[in-house]
Structure formats: structure tokens, C-alpha cells
N, C-alpha and C positions, 0 to 999 in steps of 0.2 A: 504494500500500500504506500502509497505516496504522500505526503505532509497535504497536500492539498483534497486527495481523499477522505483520510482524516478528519479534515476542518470540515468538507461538505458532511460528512457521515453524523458528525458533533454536533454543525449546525440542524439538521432533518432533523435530527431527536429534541434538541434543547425547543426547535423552535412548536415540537410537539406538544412541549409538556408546559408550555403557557410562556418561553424566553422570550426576551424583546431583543433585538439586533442594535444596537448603540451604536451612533454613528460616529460619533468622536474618536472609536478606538483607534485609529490611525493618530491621532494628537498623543497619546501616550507610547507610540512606537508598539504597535499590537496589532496582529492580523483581525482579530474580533476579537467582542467581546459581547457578553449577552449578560443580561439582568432577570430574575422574576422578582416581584414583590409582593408580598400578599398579607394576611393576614393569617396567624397561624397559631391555636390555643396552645399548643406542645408548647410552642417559645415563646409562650405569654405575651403576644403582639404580634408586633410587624417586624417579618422577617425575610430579607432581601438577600436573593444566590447571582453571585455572579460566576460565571466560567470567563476567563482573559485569555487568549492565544498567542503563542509568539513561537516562532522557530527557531532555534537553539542549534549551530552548528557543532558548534565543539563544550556540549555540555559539561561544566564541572560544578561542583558544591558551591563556589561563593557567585556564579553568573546565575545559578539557580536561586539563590538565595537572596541577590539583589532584584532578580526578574520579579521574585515573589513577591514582594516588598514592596515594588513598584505597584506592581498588581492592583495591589492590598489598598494600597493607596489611593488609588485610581478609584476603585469600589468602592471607597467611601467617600470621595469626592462626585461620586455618581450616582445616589443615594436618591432613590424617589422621595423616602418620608425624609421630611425635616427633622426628627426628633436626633437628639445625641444615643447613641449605643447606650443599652443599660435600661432607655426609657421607655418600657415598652417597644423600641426598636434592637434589632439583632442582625450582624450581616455574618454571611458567608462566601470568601472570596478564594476560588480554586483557579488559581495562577495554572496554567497549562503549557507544558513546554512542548513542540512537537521534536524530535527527534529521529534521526538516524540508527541511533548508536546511545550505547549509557554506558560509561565506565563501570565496571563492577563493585567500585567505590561512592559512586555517586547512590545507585540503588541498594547500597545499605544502609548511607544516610537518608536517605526517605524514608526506607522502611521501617528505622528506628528511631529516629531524633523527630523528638517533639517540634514542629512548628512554633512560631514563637507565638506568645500567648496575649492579647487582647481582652479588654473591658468589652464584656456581650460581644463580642465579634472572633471571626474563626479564620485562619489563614490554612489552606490545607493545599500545599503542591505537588502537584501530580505532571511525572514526567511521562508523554507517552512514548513510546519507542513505535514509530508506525513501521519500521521494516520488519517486525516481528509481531506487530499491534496488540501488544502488552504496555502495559499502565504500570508506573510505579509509583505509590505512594506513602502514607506512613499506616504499618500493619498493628501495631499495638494500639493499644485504648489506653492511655495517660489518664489519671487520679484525676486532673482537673478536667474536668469538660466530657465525664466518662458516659453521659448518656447521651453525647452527640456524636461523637467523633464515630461510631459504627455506622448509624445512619447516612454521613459525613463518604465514607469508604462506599455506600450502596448506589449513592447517588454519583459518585464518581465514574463506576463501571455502568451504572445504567446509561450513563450520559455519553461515556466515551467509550467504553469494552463492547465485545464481543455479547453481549450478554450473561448467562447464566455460564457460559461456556471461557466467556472471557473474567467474568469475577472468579470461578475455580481457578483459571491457570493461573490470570496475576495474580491473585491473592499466595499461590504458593509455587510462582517462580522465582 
């Protein structure tokens, strides 16, 4: 599969499941990026997903980590409800990198290292590897945030995997 497969495959689903396509994502140096915002009793308000795109030639731990961050940033400055995180608002922003290729190094830091951690807000990055189209992201449930972060992992494979076929592999390649 090709990075731009990928993106159309990401976009057909995200824009299934109620995404909106944001047009700015070029201003933050992003192939897309997509938003939902709803209203959501689980997270006590309004709860806003974004997926960010960007292709990653030569993926390592700190491009990863700056892309993410970028991301992160982006989604809250692109934020339907006005309220601050915490207030009855909650985001989650899955920074997406498309790739070639993962260092063997890189995909153990995803799969273990905690994301950094946010007031009501969730940073969760996911590298996808489309010439294998495997997903890596972080595999353990961390203490804090422990009734999201599974959820968190469902929606990533939904969004971007293979299905039920592609959550078994990633989850245990």
C-alpha cells in the first residue's frame, strides 16, 4: 500500500463515522487532518477526536515526538467548543505518521512509553507502517487515564487497521 492509499482508506472510514475534513491542515504542514465533536456522557461533555497526517521519511523517536506535539497543538487550537479542557470539554488528538519503514527502536517506544500526559486531553501516536499496513502504537494501559487509553487503541485500528484482522496483528507484532 502506498502512503497515499493509506490516507484515502483513513479518510473513507473517519469520514464515515461523522469526521469533518479541516481545511487548514496544510497551515500546520499536514497532509489532513479531520475533527468529530460531539457530545459524549462517558467523558462527561464534549468530546472532540482528531486524526493529523503527515509522512515521515526517515522516522525516529524525537521527529515522532515533535510531529506529535505539533499535532496536539494544532487540535486544540482547532477546537469546535470554546470551553478550556477539564470543563466539561475533553480532546483527543492521534498524531498519525505514514511511513515506509519503523526502526525496531522506534516501535518499542510507542508500544511502551507513555504519551505525555495533558489536563482532560489525550495525545496518542500512532505510526503507520503502510508497506506492511501495521499500526504502531502504545500497547499498555498507564494508571492514569486507565479507562481510556483501551478505547483510545480501538479506535485507532478501527480508523486506520485492517480491521479485526488488522487490530490482532498490530496489537501483537
Amino acid at each position: 500500500m502506498t502512503p497515499q492509499d493509506a490516507l484515502q482508506r483513513a479518510q473513507t472510514r473517519l469520514s464515515g463515522e461523522g469526521f469533518e475534513f479541516l481545511p487548514n491542515a496544510a497551515s500546520g504542514n499536514f497532509l489532513a487532518a479531520a475533527r468529530r465533536s460531539r457530545f459524549e456522557i462517558s467523558k462527561f461533555g464534549n468530546f472532540e477526536v482528531f486524526f493529523v497526517f503527515v509522512r515521515l521519511e526517515r522516522p525516529d523517536i524525537p521527529t515522532v515526538q515533535s510531529y506529535s506535539a505539533n499535532a496536539f497543538q494544532y487540535a486544540l487550537k482547532n477546537k469546535k467548543f470554546g470551553l478550556p479542557c477539564g470543563f466539561f470539554e475533553a480532546v483527543c488528538c492521534y498524531p498519525v505518521a505514514l511511513v515506509e519503514w519503523a526502526d525496531p527502536g522506534l516501535v518499542a517506544f510507542l508500544r511502551n512509553e507513555t504519551p505525555p500526559k495533558h489536563w482532560s486531553a489525550f495525545e496518542m501516536p500512532v505510526v503507520w507502517n503502510v508497506a506492511q499496513d501495521e499500526l504502531y502504537c502504545l500497547e499498555k494501559t498507564p494508571i492514569w487515564g486507565a479507562a481510556y487509553y483501551s478505547s483510545f487503541r480501538k479506535q485507532a485500528y478501527a480508523m486506520l487497521g485492517r480491521g479485526a484482522e488488522g487490530m490482532a496483528r498490530g496489537a501483537s507484532a
